[in-house]
C-alpha positions as CSV (number, residue, x, y, z in Angstrom):
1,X,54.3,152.8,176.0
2,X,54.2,149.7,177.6
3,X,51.1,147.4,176.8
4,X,49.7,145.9,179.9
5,X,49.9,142.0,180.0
6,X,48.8,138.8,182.2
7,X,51.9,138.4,184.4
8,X,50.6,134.6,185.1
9,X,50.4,133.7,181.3
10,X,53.7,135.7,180.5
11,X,55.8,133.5,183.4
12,X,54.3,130.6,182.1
13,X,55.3,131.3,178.6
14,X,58.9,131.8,179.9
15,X,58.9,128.7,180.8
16,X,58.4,127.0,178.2
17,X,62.0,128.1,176.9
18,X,64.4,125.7,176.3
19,X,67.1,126.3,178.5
20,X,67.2,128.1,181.7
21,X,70.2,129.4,184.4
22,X,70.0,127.1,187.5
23,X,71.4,128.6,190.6
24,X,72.4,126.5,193.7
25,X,74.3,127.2,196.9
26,X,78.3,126.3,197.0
27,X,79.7,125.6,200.3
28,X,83.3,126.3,200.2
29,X,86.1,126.7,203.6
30,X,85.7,130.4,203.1
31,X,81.6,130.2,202.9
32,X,78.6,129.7,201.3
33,X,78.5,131.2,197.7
34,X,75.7,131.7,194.9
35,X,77.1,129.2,191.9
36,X,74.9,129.2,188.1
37,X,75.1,127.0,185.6
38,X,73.2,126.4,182.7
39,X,70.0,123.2,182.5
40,X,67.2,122.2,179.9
41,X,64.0,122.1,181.9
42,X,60.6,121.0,180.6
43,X,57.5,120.9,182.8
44,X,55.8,118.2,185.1
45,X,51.6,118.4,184.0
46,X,51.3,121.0,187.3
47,X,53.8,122.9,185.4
48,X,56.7,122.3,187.8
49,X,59.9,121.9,185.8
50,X,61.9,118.7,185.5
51,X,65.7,118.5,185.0
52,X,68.0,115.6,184.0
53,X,70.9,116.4,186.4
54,X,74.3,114.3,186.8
55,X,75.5,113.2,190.1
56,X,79.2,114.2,189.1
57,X,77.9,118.2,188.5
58,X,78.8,120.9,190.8
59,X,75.0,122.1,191.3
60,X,74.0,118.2,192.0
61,X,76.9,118.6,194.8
62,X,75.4,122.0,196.0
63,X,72.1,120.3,195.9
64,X,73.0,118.1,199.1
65,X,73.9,121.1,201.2
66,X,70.8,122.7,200.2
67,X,68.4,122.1,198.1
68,X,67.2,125.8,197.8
69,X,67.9,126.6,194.2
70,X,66.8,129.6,191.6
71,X,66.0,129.1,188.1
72,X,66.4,132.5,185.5
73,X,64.2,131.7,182.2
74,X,65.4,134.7,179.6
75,X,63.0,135.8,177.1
76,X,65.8,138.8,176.2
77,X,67.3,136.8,173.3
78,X,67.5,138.6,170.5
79,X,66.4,142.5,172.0
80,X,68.9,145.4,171.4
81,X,68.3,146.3,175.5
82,X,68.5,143.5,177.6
83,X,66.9,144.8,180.5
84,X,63.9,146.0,178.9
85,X,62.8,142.3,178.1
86,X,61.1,139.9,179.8
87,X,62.5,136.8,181.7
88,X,61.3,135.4,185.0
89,X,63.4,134.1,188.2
90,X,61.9,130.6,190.4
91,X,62.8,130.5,193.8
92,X,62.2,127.0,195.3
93,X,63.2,123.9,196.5
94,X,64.6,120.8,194.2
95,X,64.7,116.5,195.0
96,X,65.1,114.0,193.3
97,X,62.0,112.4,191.8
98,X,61.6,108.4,191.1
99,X,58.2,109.2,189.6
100,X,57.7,107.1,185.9
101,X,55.9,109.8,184.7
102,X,58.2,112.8,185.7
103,X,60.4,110.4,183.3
104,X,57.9,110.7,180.5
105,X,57.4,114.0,180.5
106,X,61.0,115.1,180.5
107,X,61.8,112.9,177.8
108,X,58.6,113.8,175.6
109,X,60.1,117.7,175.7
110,X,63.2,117.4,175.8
111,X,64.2,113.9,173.6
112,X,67.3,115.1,172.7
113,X,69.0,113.8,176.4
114,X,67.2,110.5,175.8
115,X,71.0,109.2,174.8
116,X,72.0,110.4,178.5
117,X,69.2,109.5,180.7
118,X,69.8,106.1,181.4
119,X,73.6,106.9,182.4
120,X,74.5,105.7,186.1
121,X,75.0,109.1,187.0
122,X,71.8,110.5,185.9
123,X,68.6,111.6,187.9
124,X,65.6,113.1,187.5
125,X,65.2,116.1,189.8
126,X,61.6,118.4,190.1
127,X,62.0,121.7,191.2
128,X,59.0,123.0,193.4
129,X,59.1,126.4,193.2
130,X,57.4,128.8,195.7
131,X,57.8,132.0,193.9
132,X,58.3,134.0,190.8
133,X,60.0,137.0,189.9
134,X,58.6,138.4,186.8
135,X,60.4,141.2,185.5
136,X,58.0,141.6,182.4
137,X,60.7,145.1,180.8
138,X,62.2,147.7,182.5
139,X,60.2,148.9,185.3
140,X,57.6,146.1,185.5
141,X,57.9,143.7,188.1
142,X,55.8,141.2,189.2
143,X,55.7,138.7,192.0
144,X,53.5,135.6,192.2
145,X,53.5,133.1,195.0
146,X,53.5,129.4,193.9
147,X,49.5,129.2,194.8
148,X,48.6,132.1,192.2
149,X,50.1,129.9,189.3
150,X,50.2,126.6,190.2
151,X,47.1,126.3,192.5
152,X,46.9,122.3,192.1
153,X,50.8,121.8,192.3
């Protein structure tokens, strides 16, 4: 039987993973495709999350046709059924943030890319997200607009 739970505090505990799958939009000749590749996020102090992103990636590329973007935290690690684990999909928007303290707070969680930040090719991005997916186990979905968790983002 499945236990009820606080969809809010469960996406937020998702987050808090430390890698997620970040998905952007390729424009090719032949059209516009979905393209994923793997980031370390940490959170700005509304709970937003930060990335570290290089100018010379593919998804930083994608990012200037759009910047409409998905990020998939997946709490499945480690579950014998995949799809009856939790994980929770961000739809939003992503730009480039100059902001000191979006600096600070990436760094403080994740200190481990301190030895790339300062490259050339290097920026800080935030993604503002204006939905989530919850998927919570097989059969229980939940979807919260970016006001019901992050009121004062």
């Amino acid at each position: 039987m499945n236990e009820p739970i606080d969809p809010k505090r469960e996406i937020i505990r998702l987050m808090q993973l430390p890698k997620a799958a970040f998905g952007t939009l390729a424009s090719r000749e032949s059209g516009n495709y979905p393209s994923v590749s793997l980031v370390v996020p940490a959170l700005d102090d509304t709970g937003m999350p930060l990335l570290l992103l290089s100018d010379l990636s593919d998804h930083v590329r994608n990012l200037g046709n759009s910047p409409r973007a998905s990020l998939l935290f997946d709490g499945t690690g480690g579950i014998e059924e995949p799809l009856t684990g939790p994980r929770v999909t961000l739809l939003g928007e992503v730009s480039v943030t100059a902001d000191a303290q979006h600096r600070t707070q990436y760094l403080a969680a994740r200190p481990e890319t301190a030895f790339y930040a300062d490259f050339k090719d290097f920026r800080f991005y935030r993604f503002s997200a204006v939905e989530a997916l919850l998927v919570a186990g097989f059969g229980r979905i939940h979807r919260l607009s970016a006001a019901e968790l992050w009121p004062q983002a």
